[in-house]
C-alpha positions in Angstrom: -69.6 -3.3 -1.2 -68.5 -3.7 -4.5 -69.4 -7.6 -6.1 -66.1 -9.5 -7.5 -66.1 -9.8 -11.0 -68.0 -13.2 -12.0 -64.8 -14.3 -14.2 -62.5 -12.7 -11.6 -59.3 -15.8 -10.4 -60.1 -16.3 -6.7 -58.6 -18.1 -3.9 -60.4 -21.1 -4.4 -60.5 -21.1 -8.1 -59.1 -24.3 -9.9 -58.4 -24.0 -13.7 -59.0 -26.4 -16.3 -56.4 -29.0 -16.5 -55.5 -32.4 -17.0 -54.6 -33.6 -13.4 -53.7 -37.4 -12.9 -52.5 -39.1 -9.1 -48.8 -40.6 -9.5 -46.9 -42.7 -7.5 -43.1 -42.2 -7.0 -41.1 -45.2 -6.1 -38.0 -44.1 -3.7 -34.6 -46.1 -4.3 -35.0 -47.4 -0.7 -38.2 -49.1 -1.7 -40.9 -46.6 -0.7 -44.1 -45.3 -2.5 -44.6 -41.7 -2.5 -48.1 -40.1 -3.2 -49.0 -37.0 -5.5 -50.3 -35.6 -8.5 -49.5 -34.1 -11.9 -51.3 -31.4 -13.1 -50.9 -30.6 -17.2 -52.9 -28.2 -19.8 -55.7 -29.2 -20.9 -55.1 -29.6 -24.2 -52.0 -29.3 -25.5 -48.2 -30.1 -24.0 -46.3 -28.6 -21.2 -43.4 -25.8 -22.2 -42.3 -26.4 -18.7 -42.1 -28.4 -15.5 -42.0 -27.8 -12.1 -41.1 -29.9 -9.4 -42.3 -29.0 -6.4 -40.9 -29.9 -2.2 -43.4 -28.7 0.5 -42.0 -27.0 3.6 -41.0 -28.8 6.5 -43.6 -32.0 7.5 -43.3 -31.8 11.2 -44.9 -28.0 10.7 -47.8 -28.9 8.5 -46.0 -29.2 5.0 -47.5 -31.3 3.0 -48.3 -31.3 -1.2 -51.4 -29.5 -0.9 -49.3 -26.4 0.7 -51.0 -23.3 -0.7 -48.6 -21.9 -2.8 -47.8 -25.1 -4.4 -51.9 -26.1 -5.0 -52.6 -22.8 -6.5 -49.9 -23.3 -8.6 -51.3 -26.8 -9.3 -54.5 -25.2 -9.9 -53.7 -22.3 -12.3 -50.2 -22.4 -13.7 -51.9 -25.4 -16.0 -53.8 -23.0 -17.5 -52.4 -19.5 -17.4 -48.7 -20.5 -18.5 -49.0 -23.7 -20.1 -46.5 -25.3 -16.7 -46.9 -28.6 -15.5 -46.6 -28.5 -11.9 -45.9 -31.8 -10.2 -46.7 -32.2 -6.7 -45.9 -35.1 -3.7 -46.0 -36.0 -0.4 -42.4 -36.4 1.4 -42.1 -39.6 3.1 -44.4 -39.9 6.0 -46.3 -37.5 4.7 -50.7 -37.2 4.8 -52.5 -35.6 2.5 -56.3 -35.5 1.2 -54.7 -37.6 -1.7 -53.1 -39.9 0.4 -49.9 -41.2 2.8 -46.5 -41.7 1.7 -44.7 -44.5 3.1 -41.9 -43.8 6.0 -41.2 -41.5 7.9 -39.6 -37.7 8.4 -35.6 -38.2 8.8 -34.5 -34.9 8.9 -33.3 -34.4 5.6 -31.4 -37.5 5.4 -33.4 -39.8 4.0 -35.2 -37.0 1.9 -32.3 -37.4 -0.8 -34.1 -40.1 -1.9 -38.1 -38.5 -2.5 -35.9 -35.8 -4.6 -34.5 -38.5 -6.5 -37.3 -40.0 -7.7 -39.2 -37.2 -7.9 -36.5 -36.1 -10.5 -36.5 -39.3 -12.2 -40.6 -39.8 -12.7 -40.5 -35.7 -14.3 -37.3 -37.1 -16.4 -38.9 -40.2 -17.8 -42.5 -39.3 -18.0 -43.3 -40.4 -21.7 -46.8 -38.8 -22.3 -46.8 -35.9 -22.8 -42.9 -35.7 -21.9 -41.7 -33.0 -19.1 -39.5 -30.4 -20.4 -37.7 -28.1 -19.3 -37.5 -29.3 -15.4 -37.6 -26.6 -12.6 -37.2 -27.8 -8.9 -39.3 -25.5 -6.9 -38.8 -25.6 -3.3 -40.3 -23.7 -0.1 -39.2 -23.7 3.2 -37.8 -27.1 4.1 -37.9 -27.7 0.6 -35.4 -25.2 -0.7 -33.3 -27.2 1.5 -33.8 -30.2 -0.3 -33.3 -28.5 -3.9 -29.8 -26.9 -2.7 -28.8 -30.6 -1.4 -30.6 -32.9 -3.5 -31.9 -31.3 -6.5 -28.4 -30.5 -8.6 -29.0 -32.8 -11.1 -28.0 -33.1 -14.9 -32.0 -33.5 -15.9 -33.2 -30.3 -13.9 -32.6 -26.3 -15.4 -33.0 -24.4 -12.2 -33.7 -23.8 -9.3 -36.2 -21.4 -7.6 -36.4 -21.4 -3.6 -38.9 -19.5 -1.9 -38.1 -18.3 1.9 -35.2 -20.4 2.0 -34.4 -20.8 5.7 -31.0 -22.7 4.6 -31.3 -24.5 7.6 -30.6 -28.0 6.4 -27.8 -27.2 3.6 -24.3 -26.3 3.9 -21.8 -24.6 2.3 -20.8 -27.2 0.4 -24.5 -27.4 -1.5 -24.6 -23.7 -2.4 -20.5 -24.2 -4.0 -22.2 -26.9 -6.0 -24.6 -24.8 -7.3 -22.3 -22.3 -8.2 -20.0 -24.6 -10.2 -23.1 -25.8 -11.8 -23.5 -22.2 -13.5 -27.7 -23.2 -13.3 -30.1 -20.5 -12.5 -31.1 -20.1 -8.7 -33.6 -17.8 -7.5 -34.3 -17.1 -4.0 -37.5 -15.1 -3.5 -36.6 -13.7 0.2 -39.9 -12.3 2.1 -38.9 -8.9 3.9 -40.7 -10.1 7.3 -39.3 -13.6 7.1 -38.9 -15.4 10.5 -35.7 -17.1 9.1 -33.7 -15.5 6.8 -34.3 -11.8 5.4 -33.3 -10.2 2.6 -29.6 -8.8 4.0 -28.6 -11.9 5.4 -30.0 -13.7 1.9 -27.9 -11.4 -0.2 -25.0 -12.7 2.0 -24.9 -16.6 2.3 -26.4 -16.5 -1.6 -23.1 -14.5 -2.5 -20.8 -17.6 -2.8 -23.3 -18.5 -6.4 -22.7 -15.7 -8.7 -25.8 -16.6 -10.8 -27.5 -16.4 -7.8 -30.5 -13.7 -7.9 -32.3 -12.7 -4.7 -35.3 -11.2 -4.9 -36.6 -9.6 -1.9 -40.4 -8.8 -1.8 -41.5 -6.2 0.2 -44.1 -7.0 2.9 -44.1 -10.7 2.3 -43.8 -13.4 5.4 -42.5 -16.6 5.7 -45.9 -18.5 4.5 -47.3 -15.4 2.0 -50.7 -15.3 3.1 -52.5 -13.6 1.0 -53.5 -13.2 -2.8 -51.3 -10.5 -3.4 -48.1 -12.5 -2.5 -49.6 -15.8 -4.1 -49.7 -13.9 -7.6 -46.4 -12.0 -6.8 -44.3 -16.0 -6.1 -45.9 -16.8 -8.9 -45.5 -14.2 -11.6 -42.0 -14.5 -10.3 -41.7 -18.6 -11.3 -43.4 -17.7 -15.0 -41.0 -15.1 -15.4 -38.0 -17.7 -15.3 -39.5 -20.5 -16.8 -41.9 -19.3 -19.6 -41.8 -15.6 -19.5 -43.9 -15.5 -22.7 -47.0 -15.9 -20.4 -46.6 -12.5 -18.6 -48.5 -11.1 -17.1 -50.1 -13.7 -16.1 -54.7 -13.1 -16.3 -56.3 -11.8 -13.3 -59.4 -13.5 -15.0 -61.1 -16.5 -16.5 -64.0 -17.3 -18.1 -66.6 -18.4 -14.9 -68.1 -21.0 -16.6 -64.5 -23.1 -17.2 -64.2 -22.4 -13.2 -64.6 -24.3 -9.8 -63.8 -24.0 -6.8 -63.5 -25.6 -3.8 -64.0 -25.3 -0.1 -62.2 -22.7 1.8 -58.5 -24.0 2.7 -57.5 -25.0 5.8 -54.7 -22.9 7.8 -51.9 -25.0 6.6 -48.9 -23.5 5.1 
């Protein structure tokens, strides 16, 4: 058996990076727990906001995708990747305040999610991607459209939540949305995608072969997110399959959380 390269970006390997815990205050007077992870040295060319799938499944901030991203992007593309529990919410860095209401009373972790990334003063956040999964794409398309955010990138968007109505907004908005559409999804595949995304012309579906709903895996980690650097600081492509093992960690194996 062949050994992994010492220097080779694993799993479980967490970058350097400035990370600092935040609290978000909600207009209807909740606290919100999460975290903000920045470059080590040097400001952020880009933000991203990101909504965990759906809580009563096991969403929650430290969702892999959205910790990796936390733990690399930092580093490899110079992102900052912000990070919070929903209302109700329990994670290793804490409990949010409230309680799941079925994206009603969502609207307002969005908000202020949107507002901290807006008004953050040092370093300032720039650039200001919402980057939803799951339940969380649902979210972005109601929520998100917002005069302080770029884009939009949804991965497996079940569109369960949102209506119509969210995805003409988006469309008269003439913002970039990206749906990154796993081939084996249990929600919403690639054909059907193509389909309800139609009504946003500036829509761009991108269907990845072999991927489920949760992209397990290394290979579909790197793929969602080589596909966020391309849209928001495509000057980092490709993204390093390596890093110097000395400026490493890593942590525990993750639990089977999505």
């Amino acid at each position: 058996m062949v050994s992994p390269d010492p220097d080779e970006i694993r799993a479980n390997s967490i970058l350097p990076a400035r990370r600092e815990d935040i609290e978000l205050e909600t207009a209807d007077g909740l606290t919100l727990v999460g975290e903000l992870a920045l470059p080590a040295d040097r400001d952020p060319v880009a933000t991203l906001i990101t909504i965990h799938p759906l809580p009563t499944h096991g969403g929650f901030m430290d969702s892999h995708l959205f910790k990796k991203a936390a733990y690399r992007l930092p580093a490899l593309a110079d992102l900052a990747v912000l990070r919070f529990n929903l209302r109700g919410v329990t994670s290793p860095r804490g409990t949010s305040q409230g309680s799941f209401d079925g994206a009603v009373a969502e609207r307002f972790d969005v908000a202020a999610a949107i507002e901290l990334a807006e008004f953050h003063e040092r370093p300032e956040l720039p650039n200001r991607w919402l980057v939803g999964w799951s339940f969380g794409t649902d979210l972005t398309l109601m929520y998100g459209n917002d005069p302080s955010v770029v884009g939009a990138i949804l991965i497996s968007p079940p569109l369960r939540y949102s209506r119509p109505e969210h995805l003409e907004a988006w469309a008269a908005s003439g913002k970039p949305l990206v749906a990154l559409v796993p081939e084996l999804d249990d929600y919403l595949r690639p054909v059907e995608a193509r389909e309800r995304f139609a009504v946003v012309p500036q829509a761009e579906v991108v269907a990845v072969e072999g991927a489920k709903h949760l992209w397990v895996g290394e290979p579909y980690v790197r793929r969602v997110h080589e596909e966020i650097v391309a849209r928001v600081n495509p000057g980092a492509l490709p993204l390093p399959r390596t890093w110097p093992a000395a400026q490493q960690q890593h942590e525990p194996s993750p639990a089977t959380r999505p």
